[in-house]
N, C-alpha and C positions, 0 to 999 in steps of 0.2 A: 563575971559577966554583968553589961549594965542591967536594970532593971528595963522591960518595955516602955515605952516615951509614951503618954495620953494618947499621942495622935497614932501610934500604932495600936496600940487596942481598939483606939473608936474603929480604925480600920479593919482589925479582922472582926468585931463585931459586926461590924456595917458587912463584911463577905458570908457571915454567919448568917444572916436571916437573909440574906438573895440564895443558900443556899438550896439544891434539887428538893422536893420537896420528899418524905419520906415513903418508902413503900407502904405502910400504912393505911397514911391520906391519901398515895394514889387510888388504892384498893377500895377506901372507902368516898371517894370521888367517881370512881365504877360503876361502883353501886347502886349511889344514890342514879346516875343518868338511867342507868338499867331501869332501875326504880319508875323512875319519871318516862319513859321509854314505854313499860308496861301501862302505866296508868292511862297514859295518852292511846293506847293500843287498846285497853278496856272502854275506853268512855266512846272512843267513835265506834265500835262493834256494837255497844250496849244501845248507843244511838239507833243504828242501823237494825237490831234486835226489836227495840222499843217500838220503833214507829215500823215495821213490817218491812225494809227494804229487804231485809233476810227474812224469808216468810216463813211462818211457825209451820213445826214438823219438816222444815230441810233440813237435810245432811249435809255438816260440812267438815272438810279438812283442814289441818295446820297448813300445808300447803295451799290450798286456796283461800286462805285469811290472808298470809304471806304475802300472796301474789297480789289480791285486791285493794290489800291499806298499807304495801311497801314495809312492811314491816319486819324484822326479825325472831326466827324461833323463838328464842327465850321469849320476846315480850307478848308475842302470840301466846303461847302457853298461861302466863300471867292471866290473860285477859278471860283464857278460857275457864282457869280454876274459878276465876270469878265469877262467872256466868253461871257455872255450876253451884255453886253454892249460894245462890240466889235464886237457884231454879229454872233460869229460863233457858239451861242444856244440859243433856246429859251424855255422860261417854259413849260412845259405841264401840267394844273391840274390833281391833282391825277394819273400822270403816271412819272413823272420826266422831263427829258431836252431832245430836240430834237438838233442834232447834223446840224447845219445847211445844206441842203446839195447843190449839185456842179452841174450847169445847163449850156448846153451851151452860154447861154444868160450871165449868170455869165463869162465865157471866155470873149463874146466878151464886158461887160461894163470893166471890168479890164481894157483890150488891149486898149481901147478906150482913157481911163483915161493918161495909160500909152504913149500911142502915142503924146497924147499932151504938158505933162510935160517932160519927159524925151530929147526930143529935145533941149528944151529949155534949163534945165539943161546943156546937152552936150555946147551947145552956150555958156553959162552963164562961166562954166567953165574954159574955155580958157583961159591958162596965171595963173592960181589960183590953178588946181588942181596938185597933186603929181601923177606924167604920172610913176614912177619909180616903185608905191606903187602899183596902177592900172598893171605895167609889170606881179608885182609879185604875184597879183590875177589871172590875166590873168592864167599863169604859174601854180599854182593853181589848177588853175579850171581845165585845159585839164591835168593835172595830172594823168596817167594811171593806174586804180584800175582795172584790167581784175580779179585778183585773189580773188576781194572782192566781197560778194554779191550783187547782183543788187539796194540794199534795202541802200547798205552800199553807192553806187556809187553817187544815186542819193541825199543821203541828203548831201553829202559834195560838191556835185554842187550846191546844193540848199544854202549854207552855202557862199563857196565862189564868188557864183554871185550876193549875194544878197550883200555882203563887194564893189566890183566891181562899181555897178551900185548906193548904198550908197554913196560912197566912190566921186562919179560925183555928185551925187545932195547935197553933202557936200559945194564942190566947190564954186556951182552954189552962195554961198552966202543968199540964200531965205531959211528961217529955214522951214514957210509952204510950201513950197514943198517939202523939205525932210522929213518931217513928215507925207506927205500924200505918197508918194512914200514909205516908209516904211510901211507903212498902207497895200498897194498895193502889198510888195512883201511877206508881209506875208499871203494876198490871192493868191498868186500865186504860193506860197508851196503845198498850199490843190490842187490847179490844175496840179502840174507838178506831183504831187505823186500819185495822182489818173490818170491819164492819162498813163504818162509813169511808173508810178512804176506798173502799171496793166497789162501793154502790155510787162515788163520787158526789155525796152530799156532806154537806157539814153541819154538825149539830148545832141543835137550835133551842137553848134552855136557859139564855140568860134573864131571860127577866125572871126566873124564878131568884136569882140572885139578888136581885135590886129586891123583893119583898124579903130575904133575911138581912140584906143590910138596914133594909127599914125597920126589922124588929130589934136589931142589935146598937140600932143610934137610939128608939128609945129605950130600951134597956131590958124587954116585953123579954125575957128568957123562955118560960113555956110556948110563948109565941116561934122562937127565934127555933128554939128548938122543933116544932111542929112543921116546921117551915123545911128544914133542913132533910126530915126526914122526906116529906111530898115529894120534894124536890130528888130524892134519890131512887122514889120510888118511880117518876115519871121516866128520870134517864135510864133506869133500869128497861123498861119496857120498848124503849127509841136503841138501845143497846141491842137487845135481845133480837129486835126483830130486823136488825141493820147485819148483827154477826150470825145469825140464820139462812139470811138471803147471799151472803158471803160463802159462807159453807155450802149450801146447795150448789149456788153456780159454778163453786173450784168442783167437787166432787172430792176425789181421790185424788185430783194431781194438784191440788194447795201447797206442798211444798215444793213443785216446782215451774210455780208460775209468780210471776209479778204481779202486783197491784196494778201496775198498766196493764198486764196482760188480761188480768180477772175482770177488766172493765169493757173489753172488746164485745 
């Protein structure tokens, strides 16, 4: 028999790699969309968790997640393990997940947390952080939304103070601190949106920002620090008495009312 001619091997080579692709990489092409399927299924719940559209202490189902973000069991499930092991739900037998919910004692352990490290950071930072970057959150943040809804104002506060005050515990050089302060500010979504997004006003504390970017362009560290703590100790008490007046007005039926509704 002759040997195969060049142009027949390039050929079945060249049918070799259009060949089906293997059960393997199909399995493992699955996956990954499942994968990506679930993430996208976590991040809009965790959204909707964060900023109060699912209001702390409701009960919900796999089935009514399903139904309201079109999604699938499996990725639904994904999104719930998530949720739980972060805290912000827990199982309920035979009823679904309970929406963790928002207590004043929850205010004041945050604030507490935050009063400790956030100083520090502001200190840590000095000399290291981008005061130019911080201008332009500052800037940002007091950004005037009169035209936008009340709902719309406060998560782009929510958005740009949390880059702001990131942005310092970057700085700061300590990765576990900025890892637990972002822990932190994304407890402190569910408190500013239940608080003030209840009472339909929007916080009001930027300019205590502009006096730590002033201590941190000249370099004033005990200042920068001193500053940071005031600063948390003021929103602590604009906190406290916004998710107060929240709570009283739901009563008992906070998990089953809306932020529109608690506004009526």
């Amino acid at each position: 028999m002759s040997p195969a001619s060049p142009t027949s091997s390039s050929s079945s080579a060249s049918h070799a790699s259009h060949a089906s692709p293997s059960p393997l990489a199909s399995h493992d092409s699955e996956e990954a969309v499942a994968l990506a399927r679930g993430d996208d299924a976590y991040e809009r719940i965790r959204h909707d968790v964060l900023t109060c559209v699912i209001m702390p202490g409701a009960v919900v189902s796999e089935a009514e997640l399903m139904r309201r973000y079109g999604i699938a069991r499996t990725s639904c499930r994904v999104a719930l393990v998530r949720l739980v092991h972060e805290g912000f739900a827990r199982a309920i037998p035979r009823q679904g997940y309970r929406i963790s919910p928002i207590t004043l004692a929850d205010v004041e352990e945050i604030f507490t947390l935050r009063a400790q490290i956030e100083p520090m950071a502001a200190r840590l930072a000095c000399g290291n952080v981008d005061t130019e970057l911080l201008q332009r959150l500052d800037e940002a943040c007091e950004a005037p939304f009169a035209d936008k809804p009340i709902d719309h104002q406060i998560e782009w506060f929510l958005r740009t103070n949390r880059k702001f005050h990131l942005t310092i515990a970057a700085a700061s050089g300590n990765a576990r601190l900025y890892r637990t302060l972002a822990g932190l500010m994304d407890d402190m979504a569910r408190l500013v949106s239940l608080g003030f997004g209840v009472q339909g006003v929007r916080p009001r504390i930027e300019h205590d920002h502009e006096s730590i970017i002033g201590a941190l362009v000249t370099g004033n560290a005990p200042r920068a620090e001193a500053l940071a703590r005031q600063h948390i100790e003021t929103f602590l008490q604009q906190t406290k008495e916004h998710v107060f007046a929240s709570l009283s007005a739901s009563g008992t039926w906070l998990p089953y009312l809306s932020i529109a509704d608690l506004r009526k």
